[in-house]
DSSP file (Angstrom, degrees, kcal/mol; ACC not computed):
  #  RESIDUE AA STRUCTURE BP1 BP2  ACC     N-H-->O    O-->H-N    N-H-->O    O-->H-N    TCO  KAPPA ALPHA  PHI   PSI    X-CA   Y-CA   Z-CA
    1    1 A X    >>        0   0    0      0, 0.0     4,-1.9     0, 0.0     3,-0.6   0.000 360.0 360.0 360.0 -39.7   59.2  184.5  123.8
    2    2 A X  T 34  +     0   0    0      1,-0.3     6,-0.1     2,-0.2     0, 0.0   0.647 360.0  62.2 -90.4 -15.5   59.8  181.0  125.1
    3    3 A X  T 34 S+     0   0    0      1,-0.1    -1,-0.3     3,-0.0     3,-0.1   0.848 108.8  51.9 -81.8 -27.0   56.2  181.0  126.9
    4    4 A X  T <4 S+     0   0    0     -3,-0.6     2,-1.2     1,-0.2    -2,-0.2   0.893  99.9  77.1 -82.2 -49.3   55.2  181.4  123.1
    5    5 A X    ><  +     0   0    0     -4,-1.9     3,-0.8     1,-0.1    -1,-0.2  -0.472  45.7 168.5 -76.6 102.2   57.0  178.7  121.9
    6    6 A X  T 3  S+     0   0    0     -2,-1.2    -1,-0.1     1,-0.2    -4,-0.0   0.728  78.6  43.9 -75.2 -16.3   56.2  175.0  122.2
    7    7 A X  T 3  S+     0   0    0      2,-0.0    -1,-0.2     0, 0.0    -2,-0.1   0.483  75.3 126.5-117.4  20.1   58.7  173.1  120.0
    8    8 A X    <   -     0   0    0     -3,-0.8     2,-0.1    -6,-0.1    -6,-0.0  -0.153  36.8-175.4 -63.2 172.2   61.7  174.9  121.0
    9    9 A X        +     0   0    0     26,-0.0     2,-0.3     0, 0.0    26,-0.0  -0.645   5.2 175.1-177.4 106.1   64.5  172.3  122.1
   10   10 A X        -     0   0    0     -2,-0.1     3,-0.1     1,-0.1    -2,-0.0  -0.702  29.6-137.4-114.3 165.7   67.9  173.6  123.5
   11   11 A X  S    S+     0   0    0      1,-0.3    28,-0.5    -2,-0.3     2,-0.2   0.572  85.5   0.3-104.8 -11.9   71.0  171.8  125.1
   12   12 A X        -     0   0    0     26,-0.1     2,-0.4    72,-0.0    -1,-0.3  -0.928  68.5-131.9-164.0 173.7   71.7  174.0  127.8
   13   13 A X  E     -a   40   0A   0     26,-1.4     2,-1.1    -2,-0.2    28,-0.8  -0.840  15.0-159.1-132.1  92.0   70.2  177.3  129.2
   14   14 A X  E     -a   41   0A   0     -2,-0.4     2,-1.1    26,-0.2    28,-0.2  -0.598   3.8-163.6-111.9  98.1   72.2  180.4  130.2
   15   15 A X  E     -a   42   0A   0     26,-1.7    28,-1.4    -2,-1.1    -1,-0.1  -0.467  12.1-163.0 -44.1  56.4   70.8  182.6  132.3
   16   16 A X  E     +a   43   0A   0     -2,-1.1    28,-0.2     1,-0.2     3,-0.0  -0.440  25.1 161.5 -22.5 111.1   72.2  186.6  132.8
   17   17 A X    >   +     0   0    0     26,-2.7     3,-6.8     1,-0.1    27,-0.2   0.486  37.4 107.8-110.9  -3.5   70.5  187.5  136.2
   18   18 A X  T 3  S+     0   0    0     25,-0.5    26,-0.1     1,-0.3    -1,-0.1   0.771  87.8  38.0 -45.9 -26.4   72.9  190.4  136.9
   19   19 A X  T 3  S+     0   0    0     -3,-0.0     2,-0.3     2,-0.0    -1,-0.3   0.552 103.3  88.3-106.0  11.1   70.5  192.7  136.3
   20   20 A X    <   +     0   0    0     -3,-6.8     3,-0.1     1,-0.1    -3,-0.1  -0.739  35.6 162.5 -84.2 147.1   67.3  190.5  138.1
   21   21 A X        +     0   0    0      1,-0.3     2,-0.4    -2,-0.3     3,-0.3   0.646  61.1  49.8-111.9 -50.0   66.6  190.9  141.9
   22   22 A X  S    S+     0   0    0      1,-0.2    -1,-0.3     2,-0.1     0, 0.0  -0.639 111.2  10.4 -53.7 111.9   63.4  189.7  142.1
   23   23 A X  S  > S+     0   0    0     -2,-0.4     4,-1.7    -3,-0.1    -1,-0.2   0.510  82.6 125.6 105.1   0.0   61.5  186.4  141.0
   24   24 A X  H  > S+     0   0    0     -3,-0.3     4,-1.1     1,-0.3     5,-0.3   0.863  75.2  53.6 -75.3 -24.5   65.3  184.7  139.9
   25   25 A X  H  > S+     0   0    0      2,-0.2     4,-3.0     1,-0.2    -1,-0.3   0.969 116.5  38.0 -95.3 -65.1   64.4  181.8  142.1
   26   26 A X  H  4 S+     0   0    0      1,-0.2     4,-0.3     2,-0.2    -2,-0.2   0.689 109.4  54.7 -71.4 -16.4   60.9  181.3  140.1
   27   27 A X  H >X S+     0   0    0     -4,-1.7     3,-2.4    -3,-0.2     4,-1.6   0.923 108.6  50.1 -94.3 -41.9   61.7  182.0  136.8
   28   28 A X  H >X S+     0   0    0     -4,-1.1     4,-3.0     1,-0.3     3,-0.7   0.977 115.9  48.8 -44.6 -48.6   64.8  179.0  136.9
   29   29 A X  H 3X S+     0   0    0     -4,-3.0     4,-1.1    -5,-0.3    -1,-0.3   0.813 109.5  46.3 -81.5  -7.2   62.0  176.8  138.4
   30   30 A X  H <> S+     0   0    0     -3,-2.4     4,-0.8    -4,-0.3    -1,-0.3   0.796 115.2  47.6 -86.0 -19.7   59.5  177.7  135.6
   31   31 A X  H XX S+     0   0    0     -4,-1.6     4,-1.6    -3,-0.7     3,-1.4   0.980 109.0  58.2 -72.3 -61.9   62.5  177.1  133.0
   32   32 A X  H >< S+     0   0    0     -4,-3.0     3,-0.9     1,-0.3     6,-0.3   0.765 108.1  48.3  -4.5 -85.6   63.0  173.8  135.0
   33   33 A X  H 3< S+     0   0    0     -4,-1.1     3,-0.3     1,-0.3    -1,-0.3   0.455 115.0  38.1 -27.8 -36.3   59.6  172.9  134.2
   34   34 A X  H << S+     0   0    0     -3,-1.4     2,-0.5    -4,-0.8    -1,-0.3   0.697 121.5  36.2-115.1  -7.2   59.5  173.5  130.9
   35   35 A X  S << S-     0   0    0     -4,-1.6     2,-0.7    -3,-0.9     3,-0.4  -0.917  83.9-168.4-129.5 100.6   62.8  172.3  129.5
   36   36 A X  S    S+     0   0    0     -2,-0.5     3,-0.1    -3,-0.3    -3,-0.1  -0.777  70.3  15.2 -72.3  74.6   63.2  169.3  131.9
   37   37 A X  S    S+     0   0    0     -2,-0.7     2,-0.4     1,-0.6    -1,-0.2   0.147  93.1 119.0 132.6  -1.9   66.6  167.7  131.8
   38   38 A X  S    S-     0   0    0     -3,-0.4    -1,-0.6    -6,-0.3     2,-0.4  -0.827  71.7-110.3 -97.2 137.7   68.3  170.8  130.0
   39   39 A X        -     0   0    0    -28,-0.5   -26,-1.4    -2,-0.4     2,-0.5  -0.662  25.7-152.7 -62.7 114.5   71.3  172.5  132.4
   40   40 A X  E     -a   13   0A   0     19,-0.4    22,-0.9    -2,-0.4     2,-0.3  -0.856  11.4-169.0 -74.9  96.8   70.4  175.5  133.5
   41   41 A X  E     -ab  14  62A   0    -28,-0.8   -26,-1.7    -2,-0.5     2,-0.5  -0.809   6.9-159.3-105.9 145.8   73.6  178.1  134.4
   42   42 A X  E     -ab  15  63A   0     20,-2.0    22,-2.0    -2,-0.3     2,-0.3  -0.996   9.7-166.0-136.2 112.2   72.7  181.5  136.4
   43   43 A X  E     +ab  16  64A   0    -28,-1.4   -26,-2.7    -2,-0.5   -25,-0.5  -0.938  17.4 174.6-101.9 134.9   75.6  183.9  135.6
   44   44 A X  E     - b   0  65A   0     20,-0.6    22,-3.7    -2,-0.3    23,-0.2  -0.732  40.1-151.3-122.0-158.0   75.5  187.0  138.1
   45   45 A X  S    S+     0   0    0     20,-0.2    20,-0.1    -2,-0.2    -1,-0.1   0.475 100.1  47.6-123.3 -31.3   77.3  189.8  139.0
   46   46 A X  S    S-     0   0    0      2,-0.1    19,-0.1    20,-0.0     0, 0.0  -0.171  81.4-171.1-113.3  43.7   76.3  190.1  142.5
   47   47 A X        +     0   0    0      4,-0.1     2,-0.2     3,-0.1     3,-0.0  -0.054  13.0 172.4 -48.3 138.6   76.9  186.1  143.5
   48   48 A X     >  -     0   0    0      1,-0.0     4,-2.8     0, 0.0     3,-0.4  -0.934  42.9-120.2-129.1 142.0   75.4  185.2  147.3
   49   49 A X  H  > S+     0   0    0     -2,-0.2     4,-3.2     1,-0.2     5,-0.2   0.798 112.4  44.5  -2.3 -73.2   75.0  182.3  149.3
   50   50 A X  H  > S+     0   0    0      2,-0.2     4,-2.7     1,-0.2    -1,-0.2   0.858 113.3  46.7 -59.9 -49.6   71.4  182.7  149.6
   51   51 A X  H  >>S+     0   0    0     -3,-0.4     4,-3.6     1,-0.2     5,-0.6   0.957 110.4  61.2 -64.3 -56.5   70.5  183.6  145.9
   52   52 A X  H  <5S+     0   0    0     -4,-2.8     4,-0.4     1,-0.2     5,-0.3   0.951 107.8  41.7 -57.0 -37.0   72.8  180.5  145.0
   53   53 A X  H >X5S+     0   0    0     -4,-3.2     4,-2.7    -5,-0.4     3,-0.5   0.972 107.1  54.3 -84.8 -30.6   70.7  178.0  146.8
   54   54 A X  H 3X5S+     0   0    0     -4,-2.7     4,-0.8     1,-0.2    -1,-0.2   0.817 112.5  46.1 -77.6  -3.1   67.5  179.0  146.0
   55   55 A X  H 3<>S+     0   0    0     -4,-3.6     5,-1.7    -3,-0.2     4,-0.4   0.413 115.3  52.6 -79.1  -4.0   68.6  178.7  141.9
   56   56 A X  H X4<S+     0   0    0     -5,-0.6     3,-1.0    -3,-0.5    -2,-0.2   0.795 113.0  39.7 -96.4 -50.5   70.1  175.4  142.9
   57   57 A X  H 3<5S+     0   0    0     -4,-2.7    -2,-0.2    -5,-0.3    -3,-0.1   0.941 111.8  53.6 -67.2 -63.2   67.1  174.2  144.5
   58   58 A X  T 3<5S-     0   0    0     -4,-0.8    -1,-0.2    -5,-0.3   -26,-0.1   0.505 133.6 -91.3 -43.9 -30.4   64.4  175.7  141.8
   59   59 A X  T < 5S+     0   0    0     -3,-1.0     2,-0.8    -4,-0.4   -19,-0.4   0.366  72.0 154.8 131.9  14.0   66.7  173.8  139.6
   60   60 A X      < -     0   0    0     -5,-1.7    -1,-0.3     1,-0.1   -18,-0.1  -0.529  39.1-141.9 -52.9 104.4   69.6  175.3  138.2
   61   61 A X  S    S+     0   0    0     -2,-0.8     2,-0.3   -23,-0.2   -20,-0.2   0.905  84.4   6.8 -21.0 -76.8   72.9  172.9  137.1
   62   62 A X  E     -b   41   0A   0    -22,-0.9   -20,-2.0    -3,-0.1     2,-0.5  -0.870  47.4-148.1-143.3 165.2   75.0  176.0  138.4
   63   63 A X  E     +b   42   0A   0     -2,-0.3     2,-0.5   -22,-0.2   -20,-0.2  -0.961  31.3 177.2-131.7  96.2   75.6  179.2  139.9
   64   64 A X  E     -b   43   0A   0    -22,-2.0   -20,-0.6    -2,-0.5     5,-0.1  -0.916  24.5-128.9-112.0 116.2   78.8  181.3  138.3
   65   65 A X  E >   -b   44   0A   0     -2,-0.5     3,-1.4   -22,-0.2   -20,-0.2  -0.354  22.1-126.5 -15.1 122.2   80.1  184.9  139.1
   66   66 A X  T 3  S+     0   0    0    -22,-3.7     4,-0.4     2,-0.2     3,-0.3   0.649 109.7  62.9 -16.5 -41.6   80.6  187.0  136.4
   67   67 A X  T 3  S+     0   0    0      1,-0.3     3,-0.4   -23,-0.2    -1,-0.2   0.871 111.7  41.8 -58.2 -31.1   84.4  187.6  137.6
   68   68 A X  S X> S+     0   0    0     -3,-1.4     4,-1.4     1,-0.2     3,-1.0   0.463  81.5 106.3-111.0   5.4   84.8  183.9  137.0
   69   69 A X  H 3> S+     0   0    0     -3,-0.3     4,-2.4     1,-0.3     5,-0.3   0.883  76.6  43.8 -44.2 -65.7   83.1  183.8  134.2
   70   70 A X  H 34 S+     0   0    0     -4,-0.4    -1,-0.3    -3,-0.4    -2,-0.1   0.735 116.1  56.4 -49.8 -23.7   86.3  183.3  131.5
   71   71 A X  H <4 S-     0   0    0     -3,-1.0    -1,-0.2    -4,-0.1    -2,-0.2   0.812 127.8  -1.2 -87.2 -53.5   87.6  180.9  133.9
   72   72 A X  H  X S+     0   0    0     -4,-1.4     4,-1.4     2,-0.1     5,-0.2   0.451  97.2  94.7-129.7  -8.8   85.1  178.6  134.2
   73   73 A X  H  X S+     0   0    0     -4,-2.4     4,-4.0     2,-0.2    -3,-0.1   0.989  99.1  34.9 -91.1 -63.6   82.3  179.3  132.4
   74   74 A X  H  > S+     0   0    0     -5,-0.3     4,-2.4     2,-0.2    -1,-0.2   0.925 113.4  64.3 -42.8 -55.5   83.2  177.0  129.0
   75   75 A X  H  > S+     0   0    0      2,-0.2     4,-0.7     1,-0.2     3,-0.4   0.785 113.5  32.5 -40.9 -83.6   85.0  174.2  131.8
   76   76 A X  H  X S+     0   0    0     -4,-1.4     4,-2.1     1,-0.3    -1,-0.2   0.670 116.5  57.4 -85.1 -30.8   81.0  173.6  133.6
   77   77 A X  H  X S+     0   0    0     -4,-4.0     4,-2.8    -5,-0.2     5,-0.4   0.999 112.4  37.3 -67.4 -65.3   79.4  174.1  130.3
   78   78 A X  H  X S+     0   0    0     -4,-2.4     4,-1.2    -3,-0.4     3,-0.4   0.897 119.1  48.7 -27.3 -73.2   81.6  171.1  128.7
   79   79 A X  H  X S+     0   0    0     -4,-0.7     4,-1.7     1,-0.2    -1,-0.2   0.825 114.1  49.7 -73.5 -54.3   81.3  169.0  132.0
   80   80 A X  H  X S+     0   0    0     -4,-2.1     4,-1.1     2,-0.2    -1,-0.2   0.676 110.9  48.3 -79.1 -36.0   77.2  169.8  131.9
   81   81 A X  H  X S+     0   0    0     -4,-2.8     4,-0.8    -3,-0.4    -1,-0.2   0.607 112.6  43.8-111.5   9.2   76.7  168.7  128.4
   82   82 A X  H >< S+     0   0    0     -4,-1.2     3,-0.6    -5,-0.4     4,-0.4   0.941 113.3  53.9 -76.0 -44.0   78.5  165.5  128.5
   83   83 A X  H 3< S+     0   0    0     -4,-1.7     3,-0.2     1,-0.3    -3,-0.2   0.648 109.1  48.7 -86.1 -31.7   76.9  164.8  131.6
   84   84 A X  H 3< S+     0   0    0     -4,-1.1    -1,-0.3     1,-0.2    -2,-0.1   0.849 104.2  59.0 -60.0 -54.1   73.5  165.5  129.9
   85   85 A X    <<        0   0    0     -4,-0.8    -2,-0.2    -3,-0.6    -1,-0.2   0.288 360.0 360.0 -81.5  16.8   74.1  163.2  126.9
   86   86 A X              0   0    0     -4,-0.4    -1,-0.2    -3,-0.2    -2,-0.1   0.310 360.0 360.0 -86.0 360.0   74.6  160.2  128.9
């Protein structure tokens, strides 16, 4: 749907990936690319090290557990879109 669209325009971008294994590192950097300056958050279920840096590098704002999700989620979302409108 979003490869279809050209005039979309969002304020932040929230990613499920619990059920990706594959390709999560390339589809954050194609989202990167096409919405440039919008925070990108990659919620999983199966959080690692390794998975978390390559969505940080590719260009994801942040990387949350699912567990922590209630916790934290609204808190980095808040923090991400002041931080944006500055």
């Amino acid at each position: 749907m979003l490869e279809k669209e050209s005039s979309m325009s969002f304020d932040m971008v929230i990613v499920d990936a619990s059920g990706l294994q594959m390709g999560l590192a390339e589809q954050i950097g194609w989202l990167h690319g096409r919405f440039p300056g919008v925070p990108i958050v990659v919620l999983t279920n199966s959080p690692t090290w390794r998975r978390a840096r390559a969505v940080l590098l590719a260009g994801a704002a942040d990387y949350i557990s699912l567990s922590e999700v209630e916790k934290v989620l609204l808190k980095r979302c808040s923090f991400l879109l002041n931080r944006a409108s500055l």
